[in-house]
C-alpha positions as CSV (number, residue, x, y, z in Angstrom):
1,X,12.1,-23.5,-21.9
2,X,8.6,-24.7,-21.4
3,X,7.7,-28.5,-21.1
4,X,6.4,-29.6,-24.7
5,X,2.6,-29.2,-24.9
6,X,0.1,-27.2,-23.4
7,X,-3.0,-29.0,-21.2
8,X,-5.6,-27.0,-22.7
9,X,-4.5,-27.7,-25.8
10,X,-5.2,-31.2,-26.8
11,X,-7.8,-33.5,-25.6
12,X,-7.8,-34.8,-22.4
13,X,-8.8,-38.4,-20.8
14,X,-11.9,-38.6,-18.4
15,X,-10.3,-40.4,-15.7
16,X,-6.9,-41.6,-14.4
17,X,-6.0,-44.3,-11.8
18,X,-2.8,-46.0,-11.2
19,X,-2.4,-49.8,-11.7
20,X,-2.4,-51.4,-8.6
21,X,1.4,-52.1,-9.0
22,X,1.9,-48.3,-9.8
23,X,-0.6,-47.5,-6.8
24,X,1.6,-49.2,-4.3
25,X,4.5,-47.8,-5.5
26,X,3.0,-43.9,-4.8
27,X,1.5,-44.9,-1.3
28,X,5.5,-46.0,-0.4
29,X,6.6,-43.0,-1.9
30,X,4.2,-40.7,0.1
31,X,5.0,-43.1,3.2
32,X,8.4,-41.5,3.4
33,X,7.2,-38.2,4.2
34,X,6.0,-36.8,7.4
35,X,2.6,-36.6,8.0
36,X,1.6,-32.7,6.3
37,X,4.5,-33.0,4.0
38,X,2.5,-35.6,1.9
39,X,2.9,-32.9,-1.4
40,X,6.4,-33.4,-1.0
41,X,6.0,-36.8,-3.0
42,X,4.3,-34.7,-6.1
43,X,7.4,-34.8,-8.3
44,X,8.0,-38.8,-8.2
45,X,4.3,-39.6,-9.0
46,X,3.8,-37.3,-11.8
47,X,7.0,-39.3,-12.9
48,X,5.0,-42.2,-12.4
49,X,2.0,-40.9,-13.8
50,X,4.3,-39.6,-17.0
51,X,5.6,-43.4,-17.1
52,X,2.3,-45.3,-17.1
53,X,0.4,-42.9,-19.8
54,X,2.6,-43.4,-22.7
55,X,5.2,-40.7,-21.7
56,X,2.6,-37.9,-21.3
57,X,0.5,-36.6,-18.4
58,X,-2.9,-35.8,-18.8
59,X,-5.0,-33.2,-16.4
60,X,-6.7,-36.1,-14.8
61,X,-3.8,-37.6,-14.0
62,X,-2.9,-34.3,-12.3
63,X,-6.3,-34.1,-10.6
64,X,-5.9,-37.8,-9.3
65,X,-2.7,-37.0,-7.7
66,X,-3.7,-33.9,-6.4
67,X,-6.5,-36.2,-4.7
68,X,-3.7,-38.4,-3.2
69,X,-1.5,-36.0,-2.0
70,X,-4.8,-33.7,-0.3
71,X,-3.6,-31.2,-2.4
72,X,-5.0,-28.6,-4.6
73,X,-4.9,-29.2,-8.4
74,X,-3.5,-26.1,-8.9
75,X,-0.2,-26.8,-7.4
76,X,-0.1,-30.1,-8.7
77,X,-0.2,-27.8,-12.3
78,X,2.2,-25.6,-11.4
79,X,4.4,-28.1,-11.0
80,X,3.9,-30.2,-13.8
81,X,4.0,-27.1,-16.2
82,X,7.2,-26.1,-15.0
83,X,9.2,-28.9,-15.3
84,X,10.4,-29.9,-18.7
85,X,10.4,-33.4,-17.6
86,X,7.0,-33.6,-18.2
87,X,5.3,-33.6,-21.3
88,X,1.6,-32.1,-21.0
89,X,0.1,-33.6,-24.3
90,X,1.0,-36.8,-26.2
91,X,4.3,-37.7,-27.5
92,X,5.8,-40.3,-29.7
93,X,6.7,-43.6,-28.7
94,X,10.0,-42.8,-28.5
95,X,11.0,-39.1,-27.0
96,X,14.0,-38.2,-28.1
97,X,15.2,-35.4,-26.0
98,X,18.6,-34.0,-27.3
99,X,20.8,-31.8,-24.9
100,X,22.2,-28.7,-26.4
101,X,24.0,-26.9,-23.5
102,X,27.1,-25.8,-23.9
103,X,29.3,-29.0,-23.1
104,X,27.0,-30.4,-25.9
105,X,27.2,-28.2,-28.4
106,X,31.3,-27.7,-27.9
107,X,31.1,-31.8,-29.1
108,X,28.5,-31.4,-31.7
109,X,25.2,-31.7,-30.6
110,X,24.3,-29.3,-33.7
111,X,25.1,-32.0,-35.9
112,X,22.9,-34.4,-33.8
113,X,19.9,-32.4,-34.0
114,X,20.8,-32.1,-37.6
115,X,20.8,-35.6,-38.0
116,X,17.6,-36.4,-36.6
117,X,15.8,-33.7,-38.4
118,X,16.7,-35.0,-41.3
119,X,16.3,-38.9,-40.9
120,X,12.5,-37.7,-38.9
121,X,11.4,-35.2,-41.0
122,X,10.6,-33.1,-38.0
123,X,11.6,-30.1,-36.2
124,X,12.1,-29.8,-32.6
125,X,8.7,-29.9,-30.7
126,X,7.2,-32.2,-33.6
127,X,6.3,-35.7,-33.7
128,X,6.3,-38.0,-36.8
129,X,2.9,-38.7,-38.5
130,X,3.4,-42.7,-37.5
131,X,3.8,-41.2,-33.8
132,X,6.8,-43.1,-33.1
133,X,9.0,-40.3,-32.6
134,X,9.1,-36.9,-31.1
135,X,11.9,-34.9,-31.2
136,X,13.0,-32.3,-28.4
137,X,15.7,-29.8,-27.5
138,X,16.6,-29.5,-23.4
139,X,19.0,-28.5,-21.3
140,X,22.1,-30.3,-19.5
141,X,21.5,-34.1,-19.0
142,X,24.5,-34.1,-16.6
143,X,26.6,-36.5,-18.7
144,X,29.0,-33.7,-20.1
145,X,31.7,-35.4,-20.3
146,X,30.2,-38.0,-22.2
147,X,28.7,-35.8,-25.0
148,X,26.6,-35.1,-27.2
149,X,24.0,-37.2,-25.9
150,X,20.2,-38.3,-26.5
151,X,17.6,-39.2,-23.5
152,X,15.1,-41.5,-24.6
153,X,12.1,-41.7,-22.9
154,X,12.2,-41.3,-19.3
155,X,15.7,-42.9,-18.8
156,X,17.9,-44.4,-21.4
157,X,20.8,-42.5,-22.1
158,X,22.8,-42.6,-25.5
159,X,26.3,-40.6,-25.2
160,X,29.6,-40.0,-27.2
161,X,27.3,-39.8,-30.7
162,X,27.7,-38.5,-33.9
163,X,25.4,-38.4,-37.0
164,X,25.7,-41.9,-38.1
165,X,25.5,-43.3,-34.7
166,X,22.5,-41.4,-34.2
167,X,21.1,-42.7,-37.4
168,X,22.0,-45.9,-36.0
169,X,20.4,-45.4,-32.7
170,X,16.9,-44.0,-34.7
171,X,16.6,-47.0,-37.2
172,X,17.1,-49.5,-33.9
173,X,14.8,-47.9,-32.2
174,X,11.9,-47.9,-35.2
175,X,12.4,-51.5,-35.4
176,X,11.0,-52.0,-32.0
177,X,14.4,-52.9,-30.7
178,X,16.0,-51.3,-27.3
179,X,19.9,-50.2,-27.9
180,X,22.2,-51.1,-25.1
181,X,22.3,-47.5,-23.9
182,X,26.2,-45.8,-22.8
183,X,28.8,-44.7,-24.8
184,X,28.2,-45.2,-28.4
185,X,31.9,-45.3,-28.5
186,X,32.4,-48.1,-25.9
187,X,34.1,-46.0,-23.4
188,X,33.7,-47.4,-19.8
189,X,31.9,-44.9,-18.0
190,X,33.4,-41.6,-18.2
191,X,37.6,-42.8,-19.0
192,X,39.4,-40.9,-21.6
193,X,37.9,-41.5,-24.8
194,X,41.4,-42.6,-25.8
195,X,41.7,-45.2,-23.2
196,X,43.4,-45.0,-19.6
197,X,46.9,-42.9,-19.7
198,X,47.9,-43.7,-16.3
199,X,47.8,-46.9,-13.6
200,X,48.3,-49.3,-16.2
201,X,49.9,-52.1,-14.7
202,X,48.4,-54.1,-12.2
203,X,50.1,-54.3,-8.8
């Protein structure tokens, strides 16, 4: 599954620089590595990069890093275009990335992809035409036994959801409001959605 865009595809920014906050975050970053082993800290500032240009990262974001780390912009592509965490042309304001592995799908993440193709109007890989919303299709999110279950954005995570709670979830989010993000069930972390069976009584 490729990451949802293609560089050459869309048009690009001249120039990139990080904030000074975000700058000083990427030189501790690259700080933890040995000297040489600087293009070890790729992955986290493309994160970084991702997080400060509205959930995308554009070549010159690439080419800046590439500058930072010492080196070439072809690797820094590589890896950019093979992860699916990173989106290589704009997205909505609100990525919705909807994971469909098996654990998923056992709990009905079928029905949550039907749900938010029908309250978007989209298709997987599309975003609305008010650019709030894009809608995407990835692989395990490592909360299986939580499922089905929604990433938004680069880190809020909605599990245990069904169609109306993802309807729910959608109409918050077009409001400009952030959902408590968890269980949409209020389970505690990963307990038996039925509540505790065992240890009941306090000693």
């Amino acid at each position: 599954m490729s990451a949802p865009g293609d560089m050459n595809a869309v048009e690009q920014p001249a120039s990139f620089v990080f904030t000074p906050e975000n700058l000083e975050k990427a030189k501790a970053h690259i700080a933890k590595y040995p000297p040489g082993r600087q293009a070890s800290a790729v992955l986290w500032l493309l994160y970084l990069a991702q997080e400060q240009h509205d959930n995308w990262v554009p070549r010159a974001a690439m080419d800046y890093i590439a500058e930072l780390l010492g080196m070439p912009p072809i690797r820094v592509y590589e890896v950019a275009s093979f992860y699916t965490m990173f989106n290589l042309k704009p997205v909505g304001r609100y990525f919705l990335q909807i994971c469909t592995t098996t654990p998923c799908w056992l709990r009905g993440s079928d029905a949550i992809v039907a749900a938010c193709r029908k309250k978007l109007g989209i298709g997987i890989g599309e975003t609305t035409s008010d650019k709030k919303f894009t809608l995407f299709e990835v692989e395990c999110l490592g909360a299986c036994v939580n499922a089905p279950i929604i990433q938004v954005n680069n880190g809020e995570f909605y599990e245990d959801l069904d169609p109306q709670s993802t309807e729910k979830l959608i109409d918050a989010l077009a409001r400009g409001e952030k959902p408590r993000s968890g269980s949409a069930t209020g389970r505690q972390g990963s307990a038996p959605a039925g509540g505790p069976k065992t240890l009941l009584e306090a000693k």
